[in-house]
C-alpha positions in Angstrom: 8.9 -2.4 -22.4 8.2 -4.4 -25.6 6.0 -7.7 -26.5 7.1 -8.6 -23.2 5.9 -5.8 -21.1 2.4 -5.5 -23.0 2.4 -9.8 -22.0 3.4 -9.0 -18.6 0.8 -6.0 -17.8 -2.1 -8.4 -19.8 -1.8 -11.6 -17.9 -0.9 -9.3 -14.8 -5.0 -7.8 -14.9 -6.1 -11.2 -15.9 -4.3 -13.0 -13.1 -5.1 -10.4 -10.1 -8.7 -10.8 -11.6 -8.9 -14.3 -11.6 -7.3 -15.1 -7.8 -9.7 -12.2 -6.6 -12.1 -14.0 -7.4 -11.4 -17.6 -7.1 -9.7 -17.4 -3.5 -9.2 -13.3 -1.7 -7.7 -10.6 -2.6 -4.4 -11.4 -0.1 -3.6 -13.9 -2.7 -2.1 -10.6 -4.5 0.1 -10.2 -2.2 1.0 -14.3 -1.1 1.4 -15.1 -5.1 4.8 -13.1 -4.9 6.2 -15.5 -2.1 6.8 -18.5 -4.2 7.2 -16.2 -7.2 10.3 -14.4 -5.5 11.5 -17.5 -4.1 12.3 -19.4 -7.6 13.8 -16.1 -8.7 16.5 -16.2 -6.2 16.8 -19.6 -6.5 17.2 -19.2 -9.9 19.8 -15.7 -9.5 22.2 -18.4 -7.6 22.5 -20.2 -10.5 22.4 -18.0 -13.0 23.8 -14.6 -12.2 27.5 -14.5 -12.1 29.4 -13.3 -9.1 33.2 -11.8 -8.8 35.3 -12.5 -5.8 33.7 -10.7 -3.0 35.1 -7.1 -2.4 35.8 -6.9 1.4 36.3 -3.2 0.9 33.4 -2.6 -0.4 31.2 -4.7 1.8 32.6 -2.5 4.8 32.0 0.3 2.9 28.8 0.1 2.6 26.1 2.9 3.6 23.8 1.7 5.8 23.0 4.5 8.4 22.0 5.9 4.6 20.1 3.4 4.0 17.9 3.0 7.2 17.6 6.8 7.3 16.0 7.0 4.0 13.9 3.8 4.2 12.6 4.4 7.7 11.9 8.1 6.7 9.9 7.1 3.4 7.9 4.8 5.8 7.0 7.2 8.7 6.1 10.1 6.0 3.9 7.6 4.2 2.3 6.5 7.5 2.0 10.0 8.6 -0.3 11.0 5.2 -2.2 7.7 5.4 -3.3 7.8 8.9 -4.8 11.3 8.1 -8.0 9.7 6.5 -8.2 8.9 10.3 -7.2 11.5 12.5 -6.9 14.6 10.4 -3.9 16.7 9.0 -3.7 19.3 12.3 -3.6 16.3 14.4 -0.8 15.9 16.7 -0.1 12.5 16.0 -0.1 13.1 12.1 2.0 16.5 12.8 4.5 14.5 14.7 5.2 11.3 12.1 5.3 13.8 9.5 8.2 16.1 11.3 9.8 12.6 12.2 9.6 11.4 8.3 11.0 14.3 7.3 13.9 14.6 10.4 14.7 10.9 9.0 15.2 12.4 5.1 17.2 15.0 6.5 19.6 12.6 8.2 20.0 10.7 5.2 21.2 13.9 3.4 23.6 14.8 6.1 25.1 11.1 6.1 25.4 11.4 2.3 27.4 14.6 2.3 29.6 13.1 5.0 30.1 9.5 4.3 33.6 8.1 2.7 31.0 5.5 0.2 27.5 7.1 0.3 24.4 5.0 -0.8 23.8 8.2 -3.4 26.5 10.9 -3.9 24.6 13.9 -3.9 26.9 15.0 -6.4 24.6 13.2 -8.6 21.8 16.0 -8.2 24.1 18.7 -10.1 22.9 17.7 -13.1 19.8 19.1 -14.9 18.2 16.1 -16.9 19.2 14.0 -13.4 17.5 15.8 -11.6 14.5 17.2 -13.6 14.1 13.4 -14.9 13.9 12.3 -11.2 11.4 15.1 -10.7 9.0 14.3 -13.3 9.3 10.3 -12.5 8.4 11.6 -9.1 4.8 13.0 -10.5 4.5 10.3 -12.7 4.4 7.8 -9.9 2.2 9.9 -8.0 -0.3 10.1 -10.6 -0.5 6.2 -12.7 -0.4 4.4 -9.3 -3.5 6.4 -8.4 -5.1 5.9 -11.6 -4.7 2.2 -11.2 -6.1 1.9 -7.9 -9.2 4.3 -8.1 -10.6 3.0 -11.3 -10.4 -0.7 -10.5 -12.2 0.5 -7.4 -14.6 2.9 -9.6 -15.7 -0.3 -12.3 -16.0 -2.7 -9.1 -17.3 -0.6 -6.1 -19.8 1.3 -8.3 -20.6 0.2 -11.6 -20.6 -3.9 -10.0 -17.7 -5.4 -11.8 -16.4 -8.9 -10.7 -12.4 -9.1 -9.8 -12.0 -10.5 -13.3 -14.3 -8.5 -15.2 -12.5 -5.4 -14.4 -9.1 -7.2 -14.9 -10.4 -8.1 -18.3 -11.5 -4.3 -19.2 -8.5 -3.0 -18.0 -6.0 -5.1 -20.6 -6.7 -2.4 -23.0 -4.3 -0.2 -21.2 -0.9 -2.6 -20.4 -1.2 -2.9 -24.7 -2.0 0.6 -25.1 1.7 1.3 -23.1 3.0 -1.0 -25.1 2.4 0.0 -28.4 3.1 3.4 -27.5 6.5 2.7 -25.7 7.4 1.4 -29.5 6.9 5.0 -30.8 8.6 6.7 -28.0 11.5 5.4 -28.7 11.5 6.8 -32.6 9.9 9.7 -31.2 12.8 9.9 -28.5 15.5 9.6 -31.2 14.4 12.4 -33.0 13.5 14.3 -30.8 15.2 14.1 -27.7 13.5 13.2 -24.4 12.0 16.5 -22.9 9.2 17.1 -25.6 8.3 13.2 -25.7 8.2 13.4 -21.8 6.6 16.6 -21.2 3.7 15.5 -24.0 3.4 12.3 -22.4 3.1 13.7 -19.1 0.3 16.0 -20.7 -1.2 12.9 -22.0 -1.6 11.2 -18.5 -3.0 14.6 -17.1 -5.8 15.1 -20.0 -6.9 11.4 -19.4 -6.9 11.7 -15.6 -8.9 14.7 -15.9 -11.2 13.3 -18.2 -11.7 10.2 -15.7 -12.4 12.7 -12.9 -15.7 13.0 -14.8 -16.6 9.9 -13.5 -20.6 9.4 -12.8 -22.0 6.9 -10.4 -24.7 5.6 -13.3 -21.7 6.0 -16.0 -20.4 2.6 -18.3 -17.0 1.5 -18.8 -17.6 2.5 -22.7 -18.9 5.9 -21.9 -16.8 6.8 -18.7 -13.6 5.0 -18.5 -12.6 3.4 -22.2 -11.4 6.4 -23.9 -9.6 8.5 -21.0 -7.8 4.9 -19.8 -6.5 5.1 -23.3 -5.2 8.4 -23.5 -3.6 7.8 -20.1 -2.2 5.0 -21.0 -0.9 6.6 -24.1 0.8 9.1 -21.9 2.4 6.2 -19.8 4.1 4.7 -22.6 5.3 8.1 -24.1 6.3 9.1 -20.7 8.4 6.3 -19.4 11.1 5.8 -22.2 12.3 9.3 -22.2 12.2 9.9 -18.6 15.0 7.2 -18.1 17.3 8.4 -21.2 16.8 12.0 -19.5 17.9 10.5 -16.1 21.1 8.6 -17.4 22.2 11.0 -20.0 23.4 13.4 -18.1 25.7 10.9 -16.1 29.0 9.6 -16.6 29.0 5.9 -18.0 29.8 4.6 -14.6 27.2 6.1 -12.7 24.8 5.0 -15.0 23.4 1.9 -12.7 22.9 4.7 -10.2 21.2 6.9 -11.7 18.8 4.2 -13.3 18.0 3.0 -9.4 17.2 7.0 -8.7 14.4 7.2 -11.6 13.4 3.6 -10.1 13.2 4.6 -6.7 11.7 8.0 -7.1 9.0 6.6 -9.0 8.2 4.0 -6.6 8.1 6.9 -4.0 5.6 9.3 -6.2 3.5 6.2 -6.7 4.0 5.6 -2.3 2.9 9.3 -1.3 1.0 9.9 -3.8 -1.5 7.4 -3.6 -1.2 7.8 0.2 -2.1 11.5 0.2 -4.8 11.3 -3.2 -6.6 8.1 -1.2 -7.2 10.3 1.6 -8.4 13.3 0.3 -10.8 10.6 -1.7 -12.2 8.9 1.9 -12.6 12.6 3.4 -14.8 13.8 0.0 -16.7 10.5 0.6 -17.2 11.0 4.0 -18.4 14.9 3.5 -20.9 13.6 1.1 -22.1 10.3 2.4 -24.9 11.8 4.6 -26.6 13.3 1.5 -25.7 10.9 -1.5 -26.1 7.3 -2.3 -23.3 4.7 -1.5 -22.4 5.2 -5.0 -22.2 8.4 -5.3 -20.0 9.7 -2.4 -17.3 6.9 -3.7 -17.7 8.4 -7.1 -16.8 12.0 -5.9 -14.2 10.6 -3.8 -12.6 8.5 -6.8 -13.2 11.8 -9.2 -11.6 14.2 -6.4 -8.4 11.8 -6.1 -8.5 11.3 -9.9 -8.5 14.9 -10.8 -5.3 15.6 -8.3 -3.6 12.8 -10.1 -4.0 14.5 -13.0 -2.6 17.8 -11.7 0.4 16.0 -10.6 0.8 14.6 -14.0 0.2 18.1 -15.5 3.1 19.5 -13.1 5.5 16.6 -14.1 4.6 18.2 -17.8 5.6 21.2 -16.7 9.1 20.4 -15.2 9.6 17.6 -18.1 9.2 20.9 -20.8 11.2 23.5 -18.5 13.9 21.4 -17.2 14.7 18.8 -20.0 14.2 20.6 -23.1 17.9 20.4 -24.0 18.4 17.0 -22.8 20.4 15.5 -25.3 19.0 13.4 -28.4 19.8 9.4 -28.7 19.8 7.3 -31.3 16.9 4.5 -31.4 19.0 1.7 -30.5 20.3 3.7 -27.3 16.8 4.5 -26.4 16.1 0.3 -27.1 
């Protein structure tokens, strides 16, 4: 991430802000239909294509694929529907055994099949897997961050769609700016004590916006935590991929990149699944005694504060597992 990224994570606040506002909030998600559809337009004409490989197109994994996909999505709609009917619940009990049946298939299918979607062979190595660990935590923890404070500066303290769009762009430049040092840092360094200080980073700043107070200001409650967070974002998400493909042989190295991709789009999945419930059930314990405002404020500090522990565990892997990760030179980390 670079001029670009910070661009991309500014206009991205602004944006959602602004068609909030103007029109709903499914225009979040409708936006991306015509987005995505000039993109492949624009792959056909752009992205360059061998000769199909016939071999390769039989060969191709898709029990493994369906397995893992449909497991991810039962497991997630398992922790979800808690906030519902409970965590001894039969019905959450059973989606739950069934998400994790589904994973287990996928392993079995991997260790058996002639072209596997991911060779577990992949796993043997340490900064593969203790990157893929702590990318795990790190989803788990910024996609909840996101989510509960633009909910904390609208729900309670009465922002407008685009005003908290507009006090969040401190954070996407924050990353950015931060990213830039990482990869000196990273160089020097290598990538476990960048990680596991970024990591720390994330945790400290969740923590500090579990101290969230339902009469607070976004100068007094949210400014300087959002900053450190995002300080530990952009410390945290350079080294994390130069841990997962170092330890790789050069023609795995697309593979391993789609692992630290994938598990961080599944910390950022179950994590906010399982931190937005145990917010709704702390609101819900409290409502009968507290204002409107204040049972979503302990709700949004209780999930805030178990983001934070999950960053603080990725921390702890990060320094554990990836201390000896090897060292890179700036223009690798670039």
């Amino acid at each position: 991430m670079g001029r670009d990224g910070r661009g991309r994570g500014a206009s991205g606040a602004l944006i959602g802000g602004v068609l909030i506002e103007a029109l709903s909030w499914r225009w979040i998600l409708f936006v991306n239909v015509p987005i995505a559809t000039v993109a492949a337009l624009a792959a056909l004409h752009v992205v360059r294509t061998g000769a199909p490989d016939r071999a390769a197109r039989h060969a191709f994994d898709l029990t493994g694929a369906l397995a893992v996909t449909s497991g991810l999505v039962v497991l997630t709609y398992g922790i979800v529907g808690t906030e519902q009917h409970g965590w001894a619940s039969a019905r959450t009990l059973a989606l739950l055994a069934i998400g994790l049946a589904l994973l287990l298939v996928f392993l079995a299918v991997e260790r058996r099949a002639a072209a596997p979607l991911v060779p577990l062979r992949i796993f043997r190595s340490r900064p593969v897997s203790g990157a893929n660990l702590v990318v795990f935590c790190l989803g788990g923890a910024v996609f909840a961050m996101w989510y509960f404070v633009s909910l904390y500066l609208q729900e309670v303290l009465g922002f407008s769609p685009l005003e908290a769009g507009l006090s969040l762009v401190v954070m996407p430049i924050t990353i950015a700016l931060c990213t830039q040092a990482a990869i000196r840092l990273t160089g020097r360094l290598g990538p476990g004590p960048v990680l596991a200080g970024g990591m720390t980073l994330i945790g400290v700043g969740m923590l500090l916006l579990s101290r969230i107070e339902a009469d607070g200001t976004w100068a007094a409650d949210v400014l300087v935590p959002a900053l450190i967070t995002s300080a530990g974002i952009g410390f945290s998400f350079v080294p994390v991929t130069i841990a997962a493909t170092s330890g790789v042989r050069r023609a795995e190295a697309g593979l391993a990149s789609g692992l630290v991709n994938t598990s961080r789009q599944m910390g950022g999945s179950l994590g906010l699944a399982l931190l937005a419930t145990l917010a709704t059930q702390r609101t819900a314990d409290v409502a009968a005694h507290l204002s409107r405002a204040e049972a979503l404020t302990q709700g949004f500090s209780r999930a805030l504060a178990g983001g934070g522990a999950i960053a603080l565990t990725g921390a702890v892997i990060g320094a554990a597992v990836l201390v000896r990760a090897p060292r890179v030179r700036p223009a690798e980390a670039t």
